[in-house]
C-alpha positions in Angstrom: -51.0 16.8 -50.7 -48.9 19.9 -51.2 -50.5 22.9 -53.2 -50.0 22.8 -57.2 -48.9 26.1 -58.0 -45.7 25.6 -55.2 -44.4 23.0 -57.1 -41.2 23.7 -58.6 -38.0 22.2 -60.3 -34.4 23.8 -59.7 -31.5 23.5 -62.1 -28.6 22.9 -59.6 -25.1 26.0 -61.6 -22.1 24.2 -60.3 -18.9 26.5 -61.2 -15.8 24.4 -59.8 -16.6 25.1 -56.3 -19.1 27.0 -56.3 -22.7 26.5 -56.9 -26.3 28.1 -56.6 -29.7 26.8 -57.3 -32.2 28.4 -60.2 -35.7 27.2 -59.4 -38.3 27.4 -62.2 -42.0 26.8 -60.9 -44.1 24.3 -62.6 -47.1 25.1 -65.0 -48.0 21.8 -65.4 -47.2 18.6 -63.4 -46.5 15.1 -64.9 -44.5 12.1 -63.0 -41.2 12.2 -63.0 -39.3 8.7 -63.2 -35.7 8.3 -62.5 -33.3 5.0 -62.3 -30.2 5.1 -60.2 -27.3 2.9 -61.7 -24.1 2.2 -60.4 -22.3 1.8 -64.0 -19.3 0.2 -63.4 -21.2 -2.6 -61.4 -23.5 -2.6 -64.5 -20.7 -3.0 -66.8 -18.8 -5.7 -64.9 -22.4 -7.6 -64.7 -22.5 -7.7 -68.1 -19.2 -8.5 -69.4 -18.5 -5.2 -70.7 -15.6 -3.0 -71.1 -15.5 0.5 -70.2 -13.5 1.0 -73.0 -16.1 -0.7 -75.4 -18.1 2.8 -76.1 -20.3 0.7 -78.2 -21.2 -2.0 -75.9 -21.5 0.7 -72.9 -24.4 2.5 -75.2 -26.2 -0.5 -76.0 -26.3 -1.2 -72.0 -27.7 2.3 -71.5 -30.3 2.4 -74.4 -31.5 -0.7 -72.5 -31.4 0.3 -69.6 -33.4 3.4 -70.9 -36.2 1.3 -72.9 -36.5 -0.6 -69.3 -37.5 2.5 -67.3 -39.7 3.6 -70.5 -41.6 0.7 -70.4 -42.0 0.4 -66.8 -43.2 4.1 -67.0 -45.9 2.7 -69.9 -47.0 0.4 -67.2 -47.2 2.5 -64.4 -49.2 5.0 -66.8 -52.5 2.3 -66.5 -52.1 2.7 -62.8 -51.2 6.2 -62.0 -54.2 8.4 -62.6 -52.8 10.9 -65.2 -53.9 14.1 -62.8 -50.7 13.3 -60.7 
């Protein structure tokens, strides 16, 4: 397992072409969770427009509440010193 104090996040400038990295090391570690979606497959699953800036949010919210409460149940499992 790599060495606590080395861990570090990076916030990714992006300037029309050009871009640079900023990394910002970590004081305190806690698990990161991130969902990949493919929204315009999401929105044709569901029947919704793209135009339809209503329906569109209500697909991301839940989307949103799913990864929160997958992350609730992974909390019982994942000892909290990760």
């Amino acid at each position: 397992m790599p060495s606590r104090c080395c861990r570090k996040v990076a916030i990714i400038h992006i300037e029309e072409r050009d871009y640079w990295l900023e990394e910002i090391p970590l004081k305190t570690v806690r698990p990161f969770i991130m969902h990949d979606i493919d929204l315009a497959d999401e929105l044709e699953d569901a029947g919704i427009e793209v135009e339809d800036k209503s329906g569109v949010t209500k697909l991301l919210k839940s989307r949103v509440s799913a990864v929160s409460a997958w992350k609730q149940a992974a909390a019982d499992i994942v000892p909290a010193d990760l």
